[in-house]
C-alpha positions as CSV (number, residue, x, y, z in Angstrom):
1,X,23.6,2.2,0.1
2,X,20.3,3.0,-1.0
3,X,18.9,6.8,-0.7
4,X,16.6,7.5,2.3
5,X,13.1,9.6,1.6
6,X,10.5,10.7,4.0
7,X,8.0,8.3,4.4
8,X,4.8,8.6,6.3
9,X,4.5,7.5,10.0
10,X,3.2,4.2,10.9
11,X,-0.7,3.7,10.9
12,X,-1.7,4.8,14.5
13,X,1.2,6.9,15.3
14,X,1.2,10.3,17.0
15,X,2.4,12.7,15.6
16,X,1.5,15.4,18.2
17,X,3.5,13.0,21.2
18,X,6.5,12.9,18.5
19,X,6.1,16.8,17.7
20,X,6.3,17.1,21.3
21,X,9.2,14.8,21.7
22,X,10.9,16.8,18.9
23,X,10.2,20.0,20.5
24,X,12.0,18.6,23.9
25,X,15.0,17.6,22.5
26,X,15.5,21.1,20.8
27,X,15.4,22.3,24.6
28,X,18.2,20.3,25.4
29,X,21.8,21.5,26.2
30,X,23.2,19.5,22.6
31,X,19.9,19.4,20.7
32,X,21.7,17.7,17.8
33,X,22.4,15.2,20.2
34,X,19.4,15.0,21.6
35,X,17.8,14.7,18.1
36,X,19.8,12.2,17.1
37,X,19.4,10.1,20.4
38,X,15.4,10.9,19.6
39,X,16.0,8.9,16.2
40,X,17.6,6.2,17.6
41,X,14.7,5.9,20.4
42,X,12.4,5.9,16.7
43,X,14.7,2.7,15.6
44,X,14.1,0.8,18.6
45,X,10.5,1.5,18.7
46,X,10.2,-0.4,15.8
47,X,10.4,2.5,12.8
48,X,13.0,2.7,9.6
49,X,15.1,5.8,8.7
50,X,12.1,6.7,6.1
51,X,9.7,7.2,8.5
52,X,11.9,8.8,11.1
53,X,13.1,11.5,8.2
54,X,9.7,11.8,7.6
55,X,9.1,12.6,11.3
56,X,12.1,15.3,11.0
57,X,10.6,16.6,7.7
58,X,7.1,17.5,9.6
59,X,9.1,19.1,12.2
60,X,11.6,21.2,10.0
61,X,8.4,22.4,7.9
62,X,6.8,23.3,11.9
63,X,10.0,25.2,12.9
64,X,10.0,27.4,9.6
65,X,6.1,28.5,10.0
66,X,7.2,29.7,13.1
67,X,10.2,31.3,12.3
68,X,12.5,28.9,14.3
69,X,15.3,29.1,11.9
70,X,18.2,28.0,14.6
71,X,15.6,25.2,15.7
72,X,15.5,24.2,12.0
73,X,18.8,24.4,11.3
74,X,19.3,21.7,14.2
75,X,16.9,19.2,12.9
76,X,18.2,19.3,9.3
77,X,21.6,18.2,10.5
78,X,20.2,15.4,12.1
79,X,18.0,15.0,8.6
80,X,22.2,15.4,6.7
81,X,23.2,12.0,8.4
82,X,20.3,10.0,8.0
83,X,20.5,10.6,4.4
84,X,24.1,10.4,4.2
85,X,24.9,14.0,3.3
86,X,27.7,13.3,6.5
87,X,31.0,11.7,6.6
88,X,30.1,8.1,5.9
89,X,31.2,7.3,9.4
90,X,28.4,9.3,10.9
91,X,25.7,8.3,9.0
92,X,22.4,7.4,11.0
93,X,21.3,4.0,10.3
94,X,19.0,1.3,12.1
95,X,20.8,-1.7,13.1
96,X,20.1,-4.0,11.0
97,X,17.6,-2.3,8.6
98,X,13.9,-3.9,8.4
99,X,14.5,-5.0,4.8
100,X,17.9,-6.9,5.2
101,X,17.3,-10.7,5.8
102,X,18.9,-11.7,9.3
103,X,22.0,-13.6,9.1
104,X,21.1,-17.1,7.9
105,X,24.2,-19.1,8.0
């Protein structure tokens, strides 16, 4: 399985709407949850696990400039199974992933 780095966003994406959306699902009553269900909503709107770390990343760095250590803390366990630092049954992948060919039987 290859490793997973931040990436930047997509051309054109906001990053204030996904700071926001971040932010939201921290407010939640499981933000891990909620953070993790936020990924997934990244995966379906088109982005790979790169980019959606690298949306986490912003985030983490946002929380610890303002001292949100539990807030943190929450968004870096959903940044552990993205990159596979997880039990390998939880790791956070898009189904399939952009750069494996569809079945071509």
């Amino acid at each position: 399985m290859a490793e997973v780095e931040p990436k930047p966003l997509p051309q054109g994406a906001d990053i204030d709407a996904l700071r926001a959306r971040v932010d939201t699902a921290l407010r939640a009553e499981d933000p891990v949850v909620a953070l993790i269900a936020l990924v997934r909503e990244l995966f379906a709107d088109g982005y790979d696990e790169g980019p959606a770390l690298g949306a986490l990343e912003d985030s983490r760095a946002r929380l610890r400039q303002q001292d949100r250590e539990t807030d943190e803390d929450r968004v870096m366990d959903v940044m552990d199974v993205l990159t596979g630092w997880c039990p390998p049954d939880a790791i956070l992948r898009r189904d399939p992933p952009l750069d494996t060919p569809s079945d071509r039987s």
